[in-house]
N, C-alpha and C positions, 0 to 999 in steps of 0.2 A: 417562856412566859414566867414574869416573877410574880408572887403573890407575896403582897409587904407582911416583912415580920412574920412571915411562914418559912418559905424558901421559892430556889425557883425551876422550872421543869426547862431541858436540855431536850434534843435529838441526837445521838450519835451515830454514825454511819459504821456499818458493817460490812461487810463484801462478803463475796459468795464462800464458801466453805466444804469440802469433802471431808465426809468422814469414811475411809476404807471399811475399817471393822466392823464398821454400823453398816454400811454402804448406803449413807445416807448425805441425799445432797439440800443443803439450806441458802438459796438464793441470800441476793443480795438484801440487804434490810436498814432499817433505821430505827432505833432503840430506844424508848423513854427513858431518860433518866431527873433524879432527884440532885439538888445540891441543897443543903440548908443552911450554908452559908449566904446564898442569894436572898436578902432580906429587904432590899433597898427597895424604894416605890419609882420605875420605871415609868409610870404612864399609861406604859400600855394596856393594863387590864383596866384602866378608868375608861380608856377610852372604848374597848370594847363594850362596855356595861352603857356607855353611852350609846353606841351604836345600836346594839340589841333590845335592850330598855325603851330606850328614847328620851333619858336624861340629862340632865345638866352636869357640870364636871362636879360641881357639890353633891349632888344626889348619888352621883358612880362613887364617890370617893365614901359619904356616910353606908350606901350600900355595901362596896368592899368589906367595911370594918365590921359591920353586922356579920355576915356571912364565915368569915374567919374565926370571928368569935364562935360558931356554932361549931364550925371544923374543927377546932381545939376542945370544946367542950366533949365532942364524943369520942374525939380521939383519949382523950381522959378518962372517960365514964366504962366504954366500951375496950379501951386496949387496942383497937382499930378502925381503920377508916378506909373508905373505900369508893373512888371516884368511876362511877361508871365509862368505860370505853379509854382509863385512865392508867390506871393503878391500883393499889392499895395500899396504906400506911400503916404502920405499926409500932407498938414501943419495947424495946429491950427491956432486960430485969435492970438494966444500969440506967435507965431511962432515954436511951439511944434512939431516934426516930429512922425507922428503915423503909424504903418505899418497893414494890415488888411491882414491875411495870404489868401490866396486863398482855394476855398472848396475844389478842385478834389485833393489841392496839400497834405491836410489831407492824405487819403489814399493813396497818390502815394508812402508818405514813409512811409507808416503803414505795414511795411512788414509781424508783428507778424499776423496780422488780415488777412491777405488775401488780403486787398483791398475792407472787407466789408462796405459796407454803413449804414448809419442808416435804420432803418425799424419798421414797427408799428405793434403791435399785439395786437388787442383785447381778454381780459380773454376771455374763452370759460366758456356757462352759463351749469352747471351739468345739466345731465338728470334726469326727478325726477322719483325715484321707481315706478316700475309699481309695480301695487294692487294687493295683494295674491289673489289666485282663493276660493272664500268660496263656498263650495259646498252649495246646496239648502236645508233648514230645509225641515223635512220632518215633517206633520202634526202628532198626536200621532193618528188619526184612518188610516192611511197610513202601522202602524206598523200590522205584522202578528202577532194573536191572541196567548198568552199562553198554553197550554195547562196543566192545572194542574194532571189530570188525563188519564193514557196509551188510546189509541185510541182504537175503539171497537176490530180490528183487534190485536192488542197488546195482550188486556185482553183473548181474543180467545187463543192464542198460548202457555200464562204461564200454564192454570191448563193441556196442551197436554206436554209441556214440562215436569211438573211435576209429572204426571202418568208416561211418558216414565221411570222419574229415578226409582219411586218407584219398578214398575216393574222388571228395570232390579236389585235392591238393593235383592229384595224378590229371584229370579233367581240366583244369587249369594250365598245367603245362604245357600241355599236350595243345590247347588251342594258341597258345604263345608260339608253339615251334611252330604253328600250322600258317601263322600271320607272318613271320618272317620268311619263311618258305614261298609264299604267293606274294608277296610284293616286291615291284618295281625297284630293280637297283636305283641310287640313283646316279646321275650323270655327272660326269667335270664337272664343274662354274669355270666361266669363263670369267676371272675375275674384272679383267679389263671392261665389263659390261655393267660391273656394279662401283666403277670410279666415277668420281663426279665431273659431269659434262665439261665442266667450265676447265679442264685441264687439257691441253692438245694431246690429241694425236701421235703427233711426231714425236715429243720428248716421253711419252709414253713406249715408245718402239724404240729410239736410243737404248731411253733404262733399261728395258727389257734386252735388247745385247747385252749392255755392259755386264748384263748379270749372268752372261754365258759364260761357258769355260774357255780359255787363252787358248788361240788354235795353236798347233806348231809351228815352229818359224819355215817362211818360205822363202821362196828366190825372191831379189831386190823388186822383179817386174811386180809381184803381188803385193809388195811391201809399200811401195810406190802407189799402189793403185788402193791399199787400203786408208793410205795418208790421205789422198785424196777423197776418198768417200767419208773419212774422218772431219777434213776441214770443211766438205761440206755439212756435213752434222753439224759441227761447230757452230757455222754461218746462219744453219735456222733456227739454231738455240738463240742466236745473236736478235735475230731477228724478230723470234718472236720474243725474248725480252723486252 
């Protein structure tokens, strides 16, 4: 907002800020400021005065120049000025005009922050570890004795255990000789009774010579008579191919 021939009022934006050593934290904010080189007649406050009034642009603009006139006169009279919800202005000994924003008006238009204020926070000191539980040493006559050798009860039980096996070892045997002894030899096989049917007879009783042992040689008569019994062989092998 500029006020003609005064100067003109600024927003500046501030962001959030930590202060360690203070341990204070100041949200974000937005800042009055003054420039008095802004002199020039904008507008905008005519039309404001119109809005709020209910005047004509003549009437906002004679009003303006009134009211200005009064702000300088006390700023004169007085050494200071002082805008409610605004600021306040003042004059150097050099005759310098300095404006000093107002606190609350900080936040009024800090609208990103909420309207937060400053505030202080002490770091929080850590909790320090609690101490692992150590169980209690225990003295070495505290510990139960070794035992390198079975208890008397122990040694009592092995040689009854070990009669029982022998016992039953010898009981066992003993009825294995007794099943071999009582049972039935068994007999030949006749293997000829477990060949399969579909094979004759006869060339079953051949093979079974041939696999006898070579008699001794005889006289011609037998020799003669066994050619014959031979080529009969022969002739049913012939045949029943």
């Amino acid at each position: 907002m500029i006020i003609p021939g005064f100067g003109g009022f600024l927003l500046r934006r501030h962001a959030a800020v930590h202060n360690p050593r203070q341990c204070a934290f100041r949200p974000a904010r937005k800042e009055i400021v003054f420039n008095p080189t802004l002199t020039y007649d904008d507008g905008l406050l005519a039309e404001s005065y119109m809005e709020h009034y209910g005047m004509d642009f003549n009437e906002a603009q004679q009003a303006i120049r009134h009211d200005i006139s009064a702000l300088q006169a006390t700023l004169a009279d007085d050494g200071r000025l002082t805008l409610e919800g605004i600021g306040a202005f003042r004059r150097t000994d050099d005759g310098a005009l300095l404006f000093d924003p107002a606190s609350d008006a900080t936040s009024a238009y800090a609208i990103g922050s909420y309207g937060l204020p400053l505030f202080y926070m002490p770091p929080l000191t850590p909790e320090s570890a609690a101490p692992a539980f150590a169980a209690p040493a225990t003295s070495p006559a505290a510990a139960p004795p070794v035992h390198t050798q079975p208890p008397h009860a122990v040694r009592e039980r092995i040689p009854t255990a070990l009669r029982v096996v022998g016992q039953t070892a010898a009981v066992a045997a003993a009825a294995v000789a007794l099943y071999f002894s009582i049972s039935t030899p068994v007999r030949e096989v006749d293997n000829t009774s477990y060949t399969a049917g579909f094979v004759p007879s006869e060339l079953l009783h051949d093979l079974s010579e041939k696999e006898q042992p070579t008699p001794p040689p005889t006289p011609r008569r037998s020799v003669g008579k066994s050619l014959r019994k031979n080529r009969g062989g022969d002739d049913l092998f012939h045949r029943h191919r």
